[in-house]
N, CA, C and O atoms as CSV, one atom per row, in Angstrom:
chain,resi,resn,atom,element,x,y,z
A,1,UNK,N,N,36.169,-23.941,25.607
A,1,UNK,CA,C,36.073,-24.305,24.218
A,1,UNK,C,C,34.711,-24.906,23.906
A,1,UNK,O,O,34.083,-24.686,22.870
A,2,UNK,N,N,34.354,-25.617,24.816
A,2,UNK,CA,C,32.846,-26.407,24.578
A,2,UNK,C,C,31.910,-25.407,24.271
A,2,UNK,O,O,31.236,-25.379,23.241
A,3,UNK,N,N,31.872,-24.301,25.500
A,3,UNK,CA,C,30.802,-22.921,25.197
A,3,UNK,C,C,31.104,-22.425,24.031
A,3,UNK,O,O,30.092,-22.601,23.352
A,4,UNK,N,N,32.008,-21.836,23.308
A,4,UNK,CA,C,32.234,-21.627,22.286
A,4,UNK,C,C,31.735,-22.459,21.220
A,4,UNK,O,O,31.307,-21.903,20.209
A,5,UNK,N,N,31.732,-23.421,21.286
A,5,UNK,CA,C,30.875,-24.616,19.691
A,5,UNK,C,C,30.041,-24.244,20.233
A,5,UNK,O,O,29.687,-23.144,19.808
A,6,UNK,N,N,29.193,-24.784,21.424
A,6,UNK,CA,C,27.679,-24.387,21.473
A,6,UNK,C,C,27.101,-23.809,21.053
A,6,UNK,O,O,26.052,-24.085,20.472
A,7,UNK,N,N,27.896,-22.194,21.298
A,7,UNK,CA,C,27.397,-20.735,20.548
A,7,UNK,C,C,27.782,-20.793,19.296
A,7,UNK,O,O,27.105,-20.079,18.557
A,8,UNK,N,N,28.562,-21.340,18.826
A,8,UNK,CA,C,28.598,-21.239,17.403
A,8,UNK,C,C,27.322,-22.318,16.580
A,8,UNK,O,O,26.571,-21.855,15.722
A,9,UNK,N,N,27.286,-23.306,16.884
A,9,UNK,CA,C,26.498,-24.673,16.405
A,9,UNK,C,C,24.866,-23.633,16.749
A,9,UNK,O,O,24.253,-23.250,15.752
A,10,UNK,N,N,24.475,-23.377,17.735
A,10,UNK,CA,C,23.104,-22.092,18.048
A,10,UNK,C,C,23.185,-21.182,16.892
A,10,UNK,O,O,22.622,-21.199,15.797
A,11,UNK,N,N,23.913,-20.501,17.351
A,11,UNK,CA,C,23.971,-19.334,15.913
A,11,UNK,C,C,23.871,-20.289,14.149
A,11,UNK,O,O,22.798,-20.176,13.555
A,12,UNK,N,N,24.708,-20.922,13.647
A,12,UNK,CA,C,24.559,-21.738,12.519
A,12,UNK,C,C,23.214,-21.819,12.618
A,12,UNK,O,O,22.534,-21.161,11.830
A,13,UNK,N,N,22.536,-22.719,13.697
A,13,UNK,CA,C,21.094,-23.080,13.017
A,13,UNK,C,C,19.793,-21.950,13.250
A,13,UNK,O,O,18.613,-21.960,12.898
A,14,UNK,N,N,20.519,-21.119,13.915
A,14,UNK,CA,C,19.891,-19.672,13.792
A,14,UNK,C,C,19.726,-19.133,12.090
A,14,UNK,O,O,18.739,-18.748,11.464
A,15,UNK,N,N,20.771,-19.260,11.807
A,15,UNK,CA,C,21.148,-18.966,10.346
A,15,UNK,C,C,20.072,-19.591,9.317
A,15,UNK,O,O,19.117,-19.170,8.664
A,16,UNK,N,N,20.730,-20.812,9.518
A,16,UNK,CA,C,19.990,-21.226,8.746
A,16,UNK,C,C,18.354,-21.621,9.451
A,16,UNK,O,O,17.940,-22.642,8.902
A,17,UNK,N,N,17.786,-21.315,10.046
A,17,UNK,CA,C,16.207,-20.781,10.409
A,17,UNK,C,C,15.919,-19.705,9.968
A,17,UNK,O,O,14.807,-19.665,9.440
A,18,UNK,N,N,16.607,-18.602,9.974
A,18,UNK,CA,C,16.333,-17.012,9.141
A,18,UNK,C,C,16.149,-17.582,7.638
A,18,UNK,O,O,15.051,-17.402,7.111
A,19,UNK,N,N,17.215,-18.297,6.878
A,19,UNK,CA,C,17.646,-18.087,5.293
A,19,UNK,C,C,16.071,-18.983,5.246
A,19,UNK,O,O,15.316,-18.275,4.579
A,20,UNK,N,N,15.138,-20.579,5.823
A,20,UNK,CA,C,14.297,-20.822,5.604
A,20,UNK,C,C,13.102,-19.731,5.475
A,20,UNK,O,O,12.192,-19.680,4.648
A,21,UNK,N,N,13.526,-18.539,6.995
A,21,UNK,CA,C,12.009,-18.204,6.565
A,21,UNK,C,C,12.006,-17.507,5.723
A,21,UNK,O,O,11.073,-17.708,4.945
A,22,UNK,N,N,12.950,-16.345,5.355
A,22,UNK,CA,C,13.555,-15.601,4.058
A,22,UNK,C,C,12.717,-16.651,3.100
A,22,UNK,O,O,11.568,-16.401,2.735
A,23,UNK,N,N,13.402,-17.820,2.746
A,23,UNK,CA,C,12.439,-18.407,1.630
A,23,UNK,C,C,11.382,-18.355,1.727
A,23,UNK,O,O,10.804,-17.613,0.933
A,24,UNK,N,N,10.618,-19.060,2.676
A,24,UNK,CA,C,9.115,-18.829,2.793
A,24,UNK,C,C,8.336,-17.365,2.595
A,24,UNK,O,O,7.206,-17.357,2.107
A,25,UNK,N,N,8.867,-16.366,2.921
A,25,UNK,CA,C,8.385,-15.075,2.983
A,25,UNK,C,C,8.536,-14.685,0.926
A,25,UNK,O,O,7.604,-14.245,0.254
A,26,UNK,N,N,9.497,-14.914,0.560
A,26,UNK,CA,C,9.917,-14.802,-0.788
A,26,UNK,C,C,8.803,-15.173,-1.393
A,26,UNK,O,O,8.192,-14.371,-2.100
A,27,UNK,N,N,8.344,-16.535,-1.191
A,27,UNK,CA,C,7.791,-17.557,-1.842
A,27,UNK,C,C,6.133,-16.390,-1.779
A,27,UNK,O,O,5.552,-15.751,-2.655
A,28,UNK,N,N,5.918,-16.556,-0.537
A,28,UNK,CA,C,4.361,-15.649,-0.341
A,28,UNK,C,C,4.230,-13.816,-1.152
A,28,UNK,O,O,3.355,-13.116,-1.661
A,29,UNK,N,N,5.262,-13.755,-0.929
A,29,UNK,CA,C,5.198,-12.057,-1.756
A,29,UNK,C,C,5.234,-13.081,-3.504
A,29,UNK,O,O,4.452,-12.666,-4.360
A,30,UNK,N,N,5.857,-13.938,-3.760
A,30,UNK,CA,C,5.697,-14.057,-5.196
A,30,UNK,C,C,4.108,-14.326,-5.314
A,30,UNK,O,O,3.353,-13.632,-5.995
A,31,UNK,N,N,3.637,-15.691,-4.374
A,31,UNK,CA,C,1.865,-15.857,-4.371
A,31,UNK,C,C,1.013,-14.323,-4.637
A,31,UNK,O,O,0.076,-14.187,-5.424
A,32,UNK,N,N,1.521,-13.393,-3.893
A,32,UNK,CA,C,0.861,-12.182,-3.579
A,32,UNK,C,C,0.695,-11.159,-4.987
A,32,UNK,O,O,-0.322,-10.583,-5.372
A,33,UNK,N,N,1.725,-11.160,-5.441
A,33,UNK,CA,C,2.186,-10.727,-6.308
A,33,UNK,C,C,1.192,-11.098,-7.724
A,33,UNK,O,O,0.636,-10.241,-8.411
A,34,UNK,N,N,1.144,-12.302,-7.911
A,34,UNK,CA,C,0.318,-13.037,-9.027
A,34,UNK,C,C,-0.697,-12.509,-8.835
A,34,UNK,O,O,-1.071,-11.747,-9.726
A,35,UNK,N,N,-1.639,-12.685,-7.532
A,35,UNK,CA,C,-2.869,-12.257,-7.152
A,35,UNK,C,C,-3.490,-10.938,-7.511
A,35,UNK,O,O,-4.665,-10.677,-7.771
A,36,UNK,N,N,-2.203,-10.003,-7.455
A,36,UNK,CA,C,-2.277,-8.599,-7.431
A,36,UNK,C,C,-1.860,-7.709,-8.237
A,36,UNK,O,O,-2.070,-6.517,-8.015
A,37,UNK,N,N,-1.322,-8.059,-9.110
A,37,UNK,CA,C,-0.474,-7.919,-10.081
A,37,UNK,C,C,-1.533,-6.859,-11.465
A,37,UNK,O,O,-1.682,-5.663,-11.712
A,38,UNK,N,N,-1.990,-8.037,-11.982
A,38,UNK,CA,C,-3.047,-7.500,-13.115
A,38,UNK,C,C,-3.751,-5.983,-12.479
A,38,UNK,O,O,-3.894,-5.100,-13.325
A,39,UNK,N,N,-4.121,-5.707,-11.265
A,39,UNK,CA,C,-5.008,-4.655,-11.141
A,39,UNK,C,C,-4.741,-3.406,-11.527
A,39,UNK,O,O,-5.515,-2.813,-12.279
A,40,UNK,N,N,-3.796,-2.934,-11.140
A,40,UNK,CA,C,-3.302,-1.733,-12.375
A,40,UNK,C,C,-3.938,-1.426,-13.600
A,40,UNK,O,O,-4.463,-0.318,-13.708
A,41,UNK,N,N,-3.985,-2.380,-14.719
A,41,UNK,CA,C,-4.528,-2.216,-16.002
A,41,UNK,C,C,-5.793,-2.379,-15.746
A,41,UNK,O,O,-6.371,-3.096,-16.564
A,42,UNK,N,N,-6.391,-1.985,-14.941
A,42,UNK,CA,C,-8.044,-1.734,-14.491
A,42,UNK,C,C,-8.211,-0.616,-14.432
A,42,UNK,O,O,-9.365,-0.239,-14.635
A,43,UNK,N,N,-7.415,0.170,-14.207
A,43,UNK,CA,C,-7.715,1.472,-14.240
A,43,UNK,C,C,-7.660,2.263,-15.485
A,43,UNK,O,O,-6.610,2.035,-16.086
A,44,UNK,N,N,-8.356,3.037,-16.028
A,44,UNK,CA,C,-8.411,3.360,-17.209
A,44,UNK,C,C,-9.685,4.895,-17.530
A,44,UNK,O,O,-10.885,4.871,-17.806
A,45,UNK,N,N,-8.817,5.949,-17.349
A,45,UNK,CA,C,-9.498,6.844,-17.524
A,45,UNK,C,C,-10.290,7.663,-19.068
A,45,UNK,O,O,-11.064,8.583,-19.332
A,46,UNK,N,N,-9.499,6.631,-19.751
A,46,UNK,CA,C,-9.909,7.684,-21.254
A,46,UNK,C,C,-10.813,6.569,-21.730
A,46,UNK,O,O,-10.869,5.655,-20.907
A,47,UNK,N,N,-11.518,6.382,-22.789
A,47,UNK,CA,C,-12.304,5.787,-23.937
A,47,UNK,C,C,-13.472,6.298,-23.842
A,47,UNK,O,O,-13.711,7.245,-23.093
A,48,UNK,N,N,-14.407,5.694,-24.642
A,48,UNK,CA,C,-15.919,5.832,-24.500
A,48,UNK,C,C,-16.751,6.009,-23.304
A,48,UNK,O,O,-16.617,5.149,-22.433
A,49,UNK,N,N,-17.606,6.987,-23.090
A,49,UNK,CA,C,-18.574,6.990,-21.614
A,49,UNK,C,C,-18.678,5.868,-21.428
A,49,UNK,O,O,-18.308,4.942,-22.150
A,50,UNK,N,N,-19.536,5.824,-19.775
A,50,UNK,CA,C,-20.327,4.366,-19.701
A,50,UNK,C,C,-21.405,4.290,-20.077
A,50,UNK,O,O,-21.711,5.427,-20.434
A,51,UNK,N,N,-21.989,3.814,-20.188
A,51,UNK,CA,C,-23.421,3.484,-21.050
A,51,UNK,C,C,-23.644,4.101,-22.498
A,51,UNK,O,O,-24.629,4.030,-23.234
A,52,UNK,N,N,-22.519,4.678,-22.659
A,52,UNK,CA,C,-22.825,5.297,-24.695
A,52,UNK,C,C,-22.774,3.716,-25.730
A,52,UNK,O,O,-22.254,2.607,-25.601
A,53,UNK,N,N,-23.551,4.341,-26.661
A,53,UNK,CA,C,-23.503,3.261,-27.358
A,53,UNK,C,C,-22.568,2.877,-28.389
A,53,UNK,O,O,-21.973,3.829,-28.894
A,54,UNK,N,N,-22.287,1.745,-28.828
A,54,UNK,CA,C,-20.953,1.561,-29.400
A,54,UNK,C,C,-21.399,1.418,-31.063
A,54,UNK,O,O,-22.515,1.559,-31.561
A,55,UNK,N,N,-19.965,1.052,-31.781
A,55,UNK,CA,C,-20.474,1.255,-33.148
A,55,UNK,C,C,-20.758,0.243,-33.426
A,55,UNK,O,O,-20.649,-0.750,-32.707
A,56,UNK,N,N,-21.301,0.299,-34.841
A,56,UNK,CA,C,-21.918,-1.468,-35.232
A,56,UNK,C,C,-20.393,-2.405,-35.705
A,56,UNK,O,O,-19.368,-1.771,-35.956
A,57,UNK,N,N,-20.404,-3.188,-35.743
A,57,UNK,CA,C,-19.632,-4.171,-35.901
A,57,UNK,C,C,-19.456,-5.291,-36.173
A,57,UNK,O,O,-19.746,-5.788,-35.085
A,58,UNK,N,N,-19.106,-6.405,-37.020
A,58,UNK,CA,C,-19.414,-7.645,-37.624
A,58,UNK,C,C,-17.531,-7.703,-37.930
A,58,UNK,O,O,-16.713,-7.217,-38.712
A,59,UNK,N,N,-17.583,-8.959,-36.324
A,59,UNK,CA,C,-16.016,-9.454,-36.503
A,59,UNK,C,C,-16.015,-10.639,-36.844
A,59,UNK,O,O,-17.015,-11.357,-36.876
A,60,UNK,N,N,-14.529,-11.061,-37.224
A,60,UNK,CA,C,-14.950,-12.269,-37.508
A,60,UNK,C,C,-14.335,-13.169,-36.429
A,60,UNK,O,O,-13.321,-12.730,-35.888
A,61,UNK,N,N,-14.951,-14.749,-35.911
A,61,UNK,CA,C,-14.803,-15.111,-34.448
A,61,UNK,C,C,-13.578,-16.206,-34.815
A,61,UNK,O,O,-13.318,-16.302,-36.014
A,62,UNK,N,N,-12.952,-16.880,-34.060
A,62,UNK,CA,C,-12.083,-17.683,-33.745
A,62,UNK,C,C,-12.739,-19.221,-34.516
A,62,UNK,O,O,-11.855,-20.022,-34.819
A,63,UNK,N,N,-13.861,-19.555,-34.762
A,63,UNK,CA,C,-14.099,-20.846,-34.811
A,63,UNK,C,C,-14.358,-20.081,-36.798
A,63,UNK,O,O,-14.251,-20.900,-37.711
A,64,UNK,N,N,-14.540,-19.200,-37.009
A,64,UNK,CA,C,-14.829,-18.962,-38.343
A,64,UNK,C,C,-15.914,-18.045,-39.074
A,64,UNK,O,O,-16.007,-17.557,-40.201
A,65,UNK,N,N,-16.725,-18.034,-37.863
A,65,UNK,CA,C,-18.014,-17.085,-37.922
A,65,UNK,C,C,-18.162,-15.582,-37.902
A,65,UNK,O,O,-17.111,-14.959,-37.749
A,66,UNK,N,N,-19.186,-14.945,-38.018
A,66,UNK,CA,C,-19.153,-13.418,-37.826
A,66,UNK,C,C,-19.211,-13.615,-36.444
A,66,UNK,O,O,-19.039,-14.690,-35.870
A,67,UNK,N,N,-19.506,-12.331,-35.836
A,67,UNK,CA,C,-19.875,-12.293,-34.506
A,67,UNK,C,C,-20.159,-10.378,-34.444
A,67,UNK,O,O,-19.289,-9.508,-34.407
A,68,UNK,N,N,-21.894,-10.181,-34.453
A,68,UNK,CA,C,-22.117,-8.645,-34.652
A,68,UNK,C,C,-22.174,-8.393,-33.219
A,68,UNK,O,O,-22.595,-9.053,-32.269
A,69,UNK,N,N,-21.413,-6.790,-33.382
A,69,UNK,CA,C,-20.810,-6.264,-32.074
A,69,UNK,C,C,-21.457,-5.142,-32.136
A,69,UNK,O,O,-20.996,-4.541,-33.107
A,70,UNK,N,N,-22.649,-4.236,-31.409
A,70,UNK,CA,C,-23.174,-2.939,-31.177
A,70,UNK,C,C,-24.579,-3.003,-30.851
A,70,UNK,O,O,-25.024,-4.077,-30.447
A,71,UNK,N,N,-25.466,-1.834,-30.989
A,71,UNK,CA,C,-26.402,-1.782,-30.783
A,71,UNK,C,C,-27.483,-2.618,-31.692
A,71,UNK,O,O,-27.438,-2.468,-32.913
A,72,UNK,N,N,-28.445,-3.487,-31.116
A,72,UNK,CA,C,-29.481,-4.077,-31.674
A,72,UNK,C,C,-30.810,-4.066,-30.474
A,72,UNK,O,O,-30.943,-3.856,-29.268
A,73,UNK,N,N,-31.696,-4.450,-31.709
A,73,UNK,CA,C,-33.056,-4.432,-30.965
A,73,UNK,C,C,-33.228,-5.280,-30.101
A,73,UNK,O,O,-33.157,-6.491,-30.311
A,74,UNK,N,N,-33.606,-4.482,-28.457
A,74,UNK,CA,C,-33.929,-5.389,-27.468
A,74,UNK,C,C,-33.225,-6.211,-26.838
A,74,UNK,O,O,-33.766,-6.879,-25.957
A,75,UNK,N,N,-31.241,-6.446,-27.248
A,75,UNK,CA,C,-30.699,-7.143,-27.197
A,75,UNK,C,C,-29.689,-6.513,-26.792
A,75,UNK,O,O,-29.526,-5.474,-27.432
A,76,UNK,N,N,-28.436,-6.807,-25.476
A,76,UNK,CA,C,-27.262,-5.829,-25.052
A,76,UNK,C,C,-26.368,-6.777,-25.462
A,76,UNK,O,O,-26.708,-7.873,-25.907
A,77,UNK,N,N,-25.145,-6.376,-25.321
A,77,UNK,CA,C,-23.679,-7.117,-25.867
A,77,UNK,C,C,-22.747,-6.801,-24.776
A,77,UNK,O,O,-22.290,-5.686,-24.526
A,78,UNK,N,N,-22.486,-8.028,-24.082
A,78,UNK,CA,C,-21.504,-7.715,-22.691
A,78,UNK,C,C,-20.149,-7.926,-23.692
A,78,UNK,O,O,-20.248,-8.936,-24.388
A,79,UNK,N,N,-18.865,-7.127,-23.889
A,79,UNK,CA,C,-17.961,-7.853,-24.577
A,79,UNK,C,C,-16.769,-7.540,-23.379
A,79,UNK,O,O,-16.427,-6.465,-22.888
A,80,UNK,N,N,-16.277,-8.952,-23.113
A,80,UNK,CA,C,-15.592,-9.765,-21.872
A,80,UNK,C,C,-14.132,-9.631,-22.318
A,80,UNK,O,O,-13.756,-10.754,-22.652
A,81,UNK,N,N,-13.025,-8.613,-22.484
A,81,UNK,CA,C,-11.680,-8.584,-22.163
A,81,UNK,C,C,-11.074,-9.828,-21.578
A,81,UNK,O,O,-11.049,-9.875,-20.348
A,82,UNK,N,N,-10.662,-10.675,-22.137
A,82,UNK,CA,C,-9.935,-11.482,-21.052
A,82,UNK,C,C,-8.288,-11.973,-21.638
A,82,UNK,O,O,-7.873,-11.658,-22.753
A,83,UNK,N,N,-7.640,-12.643,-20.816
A,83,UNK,CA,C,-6.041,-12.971,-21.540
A,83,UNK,C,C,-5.970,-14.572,-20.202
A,83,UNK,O,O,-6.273,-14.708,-19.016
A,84,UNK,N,N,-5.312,-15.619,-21.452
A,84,UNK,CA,C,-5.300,-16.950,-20.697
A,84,UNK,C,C,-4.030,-16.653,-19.150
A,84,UNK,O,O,-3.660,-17.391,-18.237
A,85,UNK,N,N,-3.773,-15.495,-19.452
A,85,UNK,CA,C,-2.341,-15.400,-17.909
A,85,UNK,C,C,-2.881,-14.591,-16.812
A,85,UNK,O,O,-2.377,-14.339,-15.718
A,86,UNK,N,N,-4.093,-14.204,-17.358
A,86,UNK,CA,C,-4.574,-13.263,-16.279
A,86,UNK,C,C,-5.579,-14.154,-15.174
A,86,UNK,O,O,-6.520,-14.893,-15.463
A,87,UNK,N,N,-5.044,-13.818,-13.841
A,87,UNK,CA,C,-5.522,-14.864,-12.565
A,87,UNK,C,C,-6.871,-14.177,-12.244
A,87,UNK,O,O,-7.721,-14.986,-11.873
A,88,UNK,N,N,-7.358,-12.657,-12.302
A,88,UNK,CA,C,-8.513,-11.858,-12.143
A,88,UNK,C,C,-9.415,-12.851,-13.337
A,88,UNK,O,O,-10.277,-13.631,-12.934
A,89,UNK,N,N,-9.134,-12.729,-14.652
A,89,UNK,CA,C,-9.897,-13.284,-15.715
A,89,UNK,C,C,-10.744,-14.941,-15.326
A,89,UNK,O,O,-11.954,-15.168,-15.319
A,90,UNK,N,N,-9.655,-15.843,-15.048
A,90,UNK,CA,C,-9.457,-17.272,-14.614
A,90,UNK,C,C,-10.739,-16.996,-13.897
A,90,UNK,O,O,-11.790,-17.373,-14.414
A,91,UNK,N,N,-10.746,-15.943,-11.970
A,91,UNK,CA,C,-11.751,-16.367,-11.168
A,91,UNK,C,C,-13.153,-15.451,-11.613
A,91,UNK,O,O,-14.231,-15.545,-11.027
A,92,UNK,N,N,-12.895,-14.607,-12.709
A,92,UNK,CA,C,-14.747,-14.021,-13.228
A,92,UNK,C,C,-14.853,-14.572,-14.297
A,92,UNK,O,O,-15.644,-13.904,-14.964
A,93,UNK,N,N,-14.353,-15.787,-15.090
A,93,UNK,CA,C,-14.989,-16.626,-15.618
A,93,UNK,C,C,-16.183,-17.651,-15.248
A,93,UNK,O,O,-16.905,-18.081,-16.147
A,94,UNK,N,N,-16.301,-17.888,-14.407
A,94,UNK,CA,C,-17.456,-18.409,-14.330
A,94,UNK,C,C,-18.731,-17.607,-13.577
A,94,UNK,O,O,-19.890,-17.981,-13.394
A,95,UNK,N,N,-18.088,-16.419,-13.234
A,95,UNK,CA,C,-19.355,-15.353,-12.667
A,95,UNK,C,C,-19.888,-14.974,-14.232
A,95,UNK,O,O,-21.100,-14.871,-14.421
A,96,UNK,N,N,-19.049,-14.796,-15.210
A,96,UNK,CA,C,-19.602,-14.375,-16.368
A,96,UNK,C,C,-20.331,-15.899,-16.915
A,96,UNK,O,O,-21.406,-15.999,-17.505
A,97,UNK,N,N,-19.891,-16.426,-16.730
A,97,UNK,CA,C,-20.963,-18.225,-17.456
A,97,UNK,C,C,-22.563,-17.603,-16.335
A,97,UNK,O,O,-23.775,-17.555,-16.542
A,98,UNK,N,N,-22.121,-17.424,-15.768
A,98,UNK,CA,C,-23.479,-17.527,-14.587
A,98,UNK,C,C,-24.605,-16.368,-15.125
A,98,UNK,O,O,-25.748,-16.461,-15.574
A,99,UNK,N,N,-23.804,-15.373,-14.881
A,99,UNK,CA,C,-24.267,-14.581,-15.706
A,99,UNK,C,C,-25.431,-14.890,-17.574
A,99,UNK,O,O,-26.621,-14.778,-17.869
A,100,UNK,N,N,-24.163,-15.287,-18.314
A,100,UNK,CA,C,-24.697,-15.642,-19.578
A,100,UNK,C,C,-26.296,-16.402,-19.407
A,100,UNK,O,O,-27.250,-16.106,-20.126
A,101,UNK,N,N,-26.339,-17.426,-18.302
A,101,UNK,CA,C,-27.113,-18.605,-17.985
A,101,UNK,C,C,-28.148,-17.361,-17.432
A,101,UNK,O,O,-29.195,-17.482,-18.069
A,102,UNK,N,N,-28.207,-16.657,-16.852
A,102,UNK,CA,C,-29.279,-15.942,-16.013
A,102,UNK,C,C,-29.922,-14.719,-16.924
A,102,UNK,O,O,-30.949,-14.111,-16.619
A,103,UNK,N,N,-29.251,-14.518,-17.906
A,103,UNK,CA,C,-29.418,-13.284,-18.427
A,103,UNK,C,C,-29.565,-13.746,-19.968
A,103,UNK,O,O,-29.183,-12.745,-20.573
A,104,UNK,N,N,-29.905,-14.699,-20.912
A,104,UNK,CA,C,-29.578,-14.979,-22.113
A,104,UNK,C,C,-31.002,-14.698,-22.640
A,104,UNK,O,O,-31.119,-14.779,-23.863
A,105,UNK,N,N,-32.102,-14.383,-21.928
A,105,UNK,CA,C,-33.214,-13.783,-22.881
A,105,UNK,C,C,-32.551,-12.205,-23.680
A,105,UNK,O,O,-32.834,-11.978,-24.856
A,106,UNK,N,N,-31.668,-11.221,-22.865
A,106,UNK,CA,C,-31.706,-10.022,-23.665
A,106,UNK,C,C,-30.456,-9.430,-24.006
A,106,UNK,O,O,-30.296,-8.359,-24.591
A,107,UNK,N,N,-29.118,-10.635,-23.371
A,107,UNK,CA,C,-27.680,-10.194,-23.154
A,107,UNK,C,C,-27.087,-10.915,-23.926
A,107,UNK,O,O,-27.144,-12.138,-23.797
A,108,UNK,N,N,-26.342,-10.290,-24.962
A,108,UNK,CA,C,-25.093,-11.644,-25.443
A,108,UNK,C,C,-23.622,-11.480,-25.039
A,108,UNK,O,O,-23.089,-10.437,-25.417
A,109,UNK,N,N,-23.104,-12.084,-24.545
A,109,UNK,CA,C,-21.837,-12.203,-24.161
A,109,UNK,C,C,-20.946,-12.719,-25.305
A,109,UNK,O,O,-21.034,-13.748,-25.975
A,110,UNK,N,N,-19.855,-11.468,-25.341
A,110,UNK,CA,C,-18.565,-11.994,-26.673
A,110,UNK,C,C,-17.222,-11.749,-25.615
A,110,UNK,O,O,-16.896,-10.761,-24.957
A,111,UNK,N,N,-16.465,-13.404,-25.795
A,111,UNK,CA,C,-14.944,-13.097,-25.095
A,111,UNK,C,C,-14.447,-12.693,-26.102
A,111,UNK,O,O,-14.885,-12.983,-27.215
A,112,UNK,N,N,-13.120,-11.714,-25.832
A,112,UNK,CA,C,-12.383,-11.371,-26.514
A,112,UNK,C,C,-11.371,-11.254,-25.828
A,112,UNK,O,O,-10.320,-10.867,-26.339
């Protein structure tokens, strides 16, 4: 009878050692998941060439202002796609600040 609990009381915390790592493993595919998630909507075969030029444009911005969107003299227009849930957006935010800072003699940068 004693061998018998033994093997049973072993097995139980067998059990419950699997159902922990089950959680833990859960937990990392959800981490993974966040990480990886957005890349899909990166892919995108139809719109405008790359380097064609876009149309002129005068939007109006979030604080109240215009904000002209297209071709001008001497001057390019990076316009930055972004969404506050997107974790890709979050870590090339500040490659794009860096950017802005290195490049603001001939580039203007518009988030949208």
């Amino acid at each position: 009878m004693t061998a018998l609990a033994f093997v049973s009381a072993a097995m139980f915390l067998m059990i419950i050692g699997l159902a922990v790592a089950l959680l833990a493993l859960a937990r990392q595919v959800g981490i993974l998941f966040e990480r990886v998630s957005p890349m899909g909507a990166l892919v995108n075969d139809s719109g405008p060439e790359v380097g064609s030029a876009s149309p002129k444009l005068n939007l109006e911005s979030r604080t109240g202002g215009m904000v002209p969107i297209g071709p001008r003299a001497n001057r390019a227009t990076l316009v930055f796609f972004l969404s506050p849930t997107c974790p890709v957006c979050k870590k090339l935010l500040p490659v794009v600040q860096s950017i802005r800072d290195a490049e603001r003699g001939w580039l203007d940068i518009v988030l949208a």
